[in-house]
C-alpha positions as CSV (number, residue, x, y, z in Angstrom):
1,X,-63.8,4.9,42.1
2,X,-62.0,3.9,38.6
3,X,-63.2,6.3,36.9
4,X,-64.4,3.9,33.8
5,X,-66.6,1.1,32.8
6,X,-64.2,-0.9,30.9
7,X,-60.6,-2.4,31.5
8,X,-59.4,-2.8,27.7
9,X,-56.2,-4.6,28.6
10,X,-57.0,-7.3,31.2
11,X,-55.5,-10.9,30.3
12,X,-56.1,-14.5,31.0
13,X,-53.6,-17.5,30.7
14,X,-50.7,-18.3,31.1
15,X,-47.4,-16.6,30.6
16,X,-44.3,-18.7,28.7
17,X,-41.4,-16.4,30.5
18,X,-42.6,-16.3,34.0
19,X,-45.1,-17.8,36.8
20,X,-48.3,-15.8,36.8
21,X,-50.5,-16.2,39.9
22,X,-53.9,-17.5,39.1
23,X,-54.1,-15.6,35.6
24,X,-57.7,-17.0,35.1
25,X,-61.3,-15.4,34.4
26,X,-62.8,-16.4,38.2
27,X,-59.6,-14.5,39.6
28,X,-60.2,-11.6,37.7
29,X,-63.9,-11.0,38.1
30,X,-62.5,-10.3,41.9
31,X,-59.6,-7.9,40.5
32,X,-62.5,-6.3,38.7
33,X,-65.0,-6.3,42.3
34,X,-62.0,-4.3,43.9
35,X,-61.2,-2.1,41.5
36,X,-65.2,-1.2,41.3
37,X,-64.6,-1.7,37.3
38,X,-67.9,-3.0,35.9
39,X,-66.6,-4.8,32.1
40,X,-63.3,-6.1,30.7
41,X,-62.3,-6.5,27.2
42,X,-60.1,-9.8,28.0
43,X,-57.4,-11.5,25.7
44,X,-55.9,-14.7,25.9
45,X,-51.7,-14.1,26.6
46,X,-50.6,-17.7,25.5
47,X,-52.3,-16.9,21.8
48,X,-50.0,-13.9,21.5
49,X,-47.3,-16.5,21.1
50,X,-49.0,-18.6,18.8
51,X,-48.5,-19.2,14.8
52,X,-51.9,-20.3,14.7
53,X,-54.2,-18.4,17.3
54,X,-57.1,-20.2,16.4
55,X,-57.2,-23.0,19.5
56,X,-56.1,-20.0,21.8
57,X,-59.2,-18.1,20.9
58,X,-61.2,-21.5,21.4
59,X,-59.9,-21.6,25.0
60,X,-60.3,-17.5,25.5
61,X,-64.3,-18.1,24.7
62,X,-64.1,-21.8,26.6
63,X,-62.9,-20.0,30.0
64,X,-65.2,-16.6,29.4
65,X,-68.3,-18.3,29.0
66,X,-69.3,-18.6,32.6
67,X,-68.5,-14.9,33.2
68,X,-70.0,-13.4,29.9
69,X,-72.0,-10.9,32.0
70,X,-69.2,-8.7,32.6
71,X,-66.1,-10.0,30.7
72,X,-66.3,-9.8,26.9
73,X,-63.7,-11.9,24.5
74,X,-60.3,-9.3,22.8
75,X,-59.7,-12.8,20.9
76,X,-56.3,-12.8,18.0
77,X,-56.8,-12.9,14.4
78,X,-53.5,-13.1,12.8
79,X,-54.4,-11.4,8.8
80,X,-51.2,-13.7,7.1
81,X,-52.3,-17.3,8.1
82,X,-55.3,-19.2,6.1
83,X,-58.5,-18.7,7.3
84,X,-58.2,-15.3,9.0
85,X,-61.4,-14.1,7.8
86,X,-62.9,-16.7,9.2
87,X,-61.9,-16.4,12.3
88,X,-63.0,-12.9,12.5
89,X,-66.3,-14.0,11.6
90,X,-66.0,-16.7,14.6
91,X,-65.1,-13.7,16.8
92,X,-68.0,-11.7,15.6
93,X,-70.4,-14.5,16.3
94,X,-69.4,-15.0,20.2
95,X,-69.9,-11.2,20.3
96,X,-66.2,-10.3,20.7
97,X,-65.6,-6.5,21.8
98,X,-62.2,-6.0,20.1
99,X,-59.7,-7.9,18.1
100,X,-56.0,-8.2,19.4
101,X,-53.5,-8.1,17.0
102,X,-49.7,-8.5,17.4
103,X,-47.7,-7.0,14.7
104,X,-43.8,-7.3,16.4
105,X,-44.7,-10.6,17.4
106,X,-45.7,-11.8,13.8
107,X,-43.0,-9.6,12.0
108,X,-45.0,-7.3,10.5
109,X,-43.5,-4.8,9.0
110,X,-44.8,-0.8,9.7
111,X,-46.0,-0.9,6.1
112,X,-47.3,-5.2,6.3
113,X,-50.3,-4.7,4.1
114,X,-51.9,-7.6,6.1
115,X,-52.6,-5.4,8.9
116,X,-54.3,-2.9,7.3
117,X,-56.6,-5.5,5.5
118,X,-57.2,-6.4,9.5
119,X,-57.9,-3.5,10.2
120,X,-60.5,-2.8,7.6
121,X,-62.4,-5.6,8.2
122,X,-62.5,-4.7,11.6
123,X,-63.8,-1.8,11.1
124,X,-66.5,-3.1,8.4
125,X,-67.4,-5.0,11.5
126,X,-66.9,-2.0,14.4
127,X,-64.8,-4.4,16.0
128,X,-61.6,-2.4,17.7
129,X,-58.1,-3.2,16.8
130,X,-56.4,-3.7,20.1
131,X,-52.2,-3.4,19.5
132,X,-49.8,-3.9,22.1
133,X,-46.4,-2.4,22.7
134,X,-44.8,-4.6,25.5
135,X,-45.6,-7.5,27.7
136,X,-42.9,-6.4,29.9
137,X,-39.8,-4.0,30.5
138,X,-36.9,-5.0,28.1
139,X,-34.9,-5.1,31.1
140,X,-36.8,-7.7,32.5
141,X,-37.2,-10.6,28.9
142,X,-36.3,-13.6,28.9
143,X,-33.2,-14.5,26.6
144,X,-35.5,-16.6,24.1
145,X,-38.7,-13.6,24.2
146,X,-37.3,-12.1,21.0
147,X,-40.0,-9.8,20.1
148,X,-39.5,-6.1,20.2
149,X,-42.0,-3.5,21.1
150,X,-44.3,-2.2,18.1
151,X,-43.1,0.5,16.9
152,X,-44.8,3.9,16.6
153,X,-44.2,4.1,13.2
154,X,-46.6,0.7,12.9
155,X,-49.4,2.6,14.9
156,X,-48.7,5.9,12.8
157,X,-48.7,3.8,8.9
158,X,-52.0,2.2,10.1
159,X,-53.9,5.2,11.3
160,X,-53.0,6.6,7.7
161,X,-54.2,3.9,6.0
162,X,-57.5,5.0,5.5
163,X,-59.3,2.0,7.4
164,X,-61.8,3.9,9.0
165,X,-60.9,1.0,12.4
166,X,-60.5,2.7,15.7
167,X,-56.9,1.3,17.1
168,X,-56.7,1.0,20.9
169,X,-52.6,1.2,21.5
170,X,-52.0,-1.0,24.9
171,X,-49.0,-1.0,26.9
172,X,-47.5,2.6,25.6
173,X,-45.6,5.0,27.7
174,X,-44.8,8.3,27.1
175,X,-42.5,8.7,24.3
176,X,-44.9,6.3,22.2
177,X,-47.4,7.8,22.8
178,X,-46.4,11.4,22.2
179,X,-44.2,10.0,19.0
180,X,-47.5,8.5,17.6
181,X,-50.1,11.5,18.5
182,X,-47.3,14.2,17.1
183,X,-46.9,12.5,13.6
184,X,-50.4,12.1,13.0
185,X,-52.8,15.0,11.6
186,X,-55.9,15.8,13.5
187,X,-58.2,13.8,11.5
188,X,-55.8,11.0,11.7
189,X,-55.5,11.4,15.7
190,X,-59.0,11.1,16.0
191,X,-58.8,7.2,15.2
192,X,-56.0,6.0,18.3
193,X,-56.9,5.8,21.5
194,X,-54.4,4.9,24.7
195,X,-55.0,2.7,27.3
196,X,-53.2,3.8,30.8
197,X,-51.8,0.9,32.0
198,X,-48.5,1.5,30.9
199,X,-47.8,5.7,31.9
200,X,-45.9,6.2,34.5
201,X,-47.6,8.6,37.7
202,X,-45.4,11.1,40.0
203,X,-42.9,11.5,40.1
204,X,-42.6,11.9,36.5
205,X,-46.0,12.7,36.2
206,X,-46.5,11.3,32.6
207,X,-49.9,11.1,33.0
208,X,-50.9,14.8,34.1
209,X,-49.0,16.0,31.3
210,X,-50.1,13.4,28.7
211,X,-53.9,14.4,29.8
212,X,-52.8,18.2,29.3
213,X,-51.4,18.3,26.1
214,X,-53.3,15.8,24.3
215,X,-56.2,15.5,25.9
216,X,-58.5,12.8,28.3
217,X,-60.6,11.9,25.2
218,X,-57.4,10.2,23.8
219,X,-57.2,7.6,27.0
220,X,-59.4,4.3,27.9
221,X,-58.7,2.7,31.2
222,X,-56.8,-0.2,31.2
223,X,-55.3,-2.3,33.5
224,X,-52.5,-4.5,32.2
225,X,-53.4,-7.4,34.3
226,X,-52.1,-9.7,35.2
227,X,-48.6,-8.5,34.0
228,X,-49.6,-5.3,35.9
229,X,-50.8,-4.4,39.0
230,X,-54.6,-3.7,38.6
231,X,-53.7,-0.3,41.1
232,X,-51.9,1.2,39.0
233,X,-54.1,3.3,36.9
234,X,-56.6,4.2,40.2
235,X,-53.4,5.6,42.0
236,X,-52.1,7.7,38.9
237,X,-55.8,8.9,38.6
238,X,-56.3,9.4,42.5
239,X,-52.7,11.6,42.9
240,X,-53.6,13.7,39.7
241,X,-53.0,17.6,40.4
242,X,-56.1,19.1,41.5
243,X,-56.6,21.1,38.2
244,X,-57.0,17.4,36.5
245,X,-59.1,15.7,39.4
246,X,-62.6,15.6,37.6
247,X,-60.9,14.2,34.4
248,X,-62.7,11.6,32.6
249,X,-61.3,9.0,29.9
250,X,-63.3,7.8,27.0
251,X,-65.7,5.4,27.8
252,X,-65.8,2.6,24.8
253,X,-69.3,1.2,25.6
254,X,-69.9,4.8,23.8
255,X,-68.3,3.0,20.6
256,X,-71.3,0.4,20.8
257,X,-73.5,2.8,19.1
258,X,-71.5,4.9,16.7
């Protein structure tokens, strides 16, 4: 079993560096059957190179809609082009579950005032901020894919901020992770959650000792696909020591109805 009811970090779309084979919503509904992973909170990966993610978002709900029983829309709202408010609103009316934003892909600063005003309208709206370290390995970008990973810094100005939004991190390893969690207070900790689908198993282990010293209620299942193998996390979780076996991430349905 996966352990979960959600995948936070599944993707549809196309990919500009790379083919991607059959990154669309019918394809993942059987990623999801195997996986026995009821719900996915799905973002489009073309918008995440977009200026203007509004006609990306259009598409994200477009190719969704027949599959709105178990995949909900992660659509982009970029908070420094015109009309972002708007397009929050758009994303609260087609019942969005999170918001994706892209802060080393825009150039956002870890102090960009624009992200935190995302961020608190997000959370006047209990909508998620979803923000992503990687695509893919740095070893592995194309020439022309520019972009750097976020920062922990970016992760650790906007949990202080004082939005009050819960921020999922996606794509973190190790070393983010534990140099995000470690600068933050408890208070502050308690707003940044972890997806997995990024921390590396045996033989490194990442992942037993990630669970032991901060804790499962930090982590939300997540994928990664289809720039991941949708295995990943169900192996790490299957070849946990047997002291961790029974662990259980946070389930964000949960969030629904606090």
């Amino acid at each position: 079993m996966s352990h979960t009811t959600v995948d936070v970090s599944a993707l549809i779309g196309a990919y500009p560096f790379r083919e991607l084979p059959h990154p669309d919503a019918g394809t993942l509904i059987g990623v999801l059957d195997r996986e026995e992973i009821p719900r996915a909170w799905v973002g489009h990966l073309p918008t995440a190179f977009h200026r203007d993610p509004g006609k990306g978002n259009e598409s994200l709900y477009r190719e969704l809609a027949p599959y709105r029983s178990r995949l909900d829309p992660a659509p982009v709202v970029r908070p420094d082009w015109p009309g972002w408010e708007e397009e929050l609103v758009r994303a609260v009316d087609e019942r969005a579950a999170a918001i994706r934003a892209y802060p080393a892909h825009w150039g956002f600063g870890a102090h960009h005032p624009a992200l935190a005003a995302l961020a608190r309208a997000c959370a006047s709206m209990q909508l998620p901020i979803l923000l992503t370290v990687r695509f893919e390995d740095s070893r592995q970008r194309h020439a022309i894919d520019v972009a750097g990973d976020l920062p922990a810094a970016t992760v650790r100005e906007l949990a202080r901020a004082g939005t009050g939004a819960r921020i999922v991190v996606i794509a973190s390893g190790r070393a983010t992770i534990e140099e995000v969690h470690w600068g933050l207070t408890p208070e502050e900790r308690e707003l940044v959650w972890y997806d997995t689908s990024w921390i590396w198993g045996p033989p490194t282990d990442d992942f037993a000792h990630l669970l032991r010293s901060i804790g499962a209620r930090r982590f939300v299942y997540g994928t990664g696909w289809p720039l991941r193998l949708a295995q990943v996390t169900r192996a790490n979780l299957a070849l946990l020591p047997p002291d961790l076996r029974d662990v259980q991430l946070v389930d964000p349905m949960e969030w629904r109805n606090t």
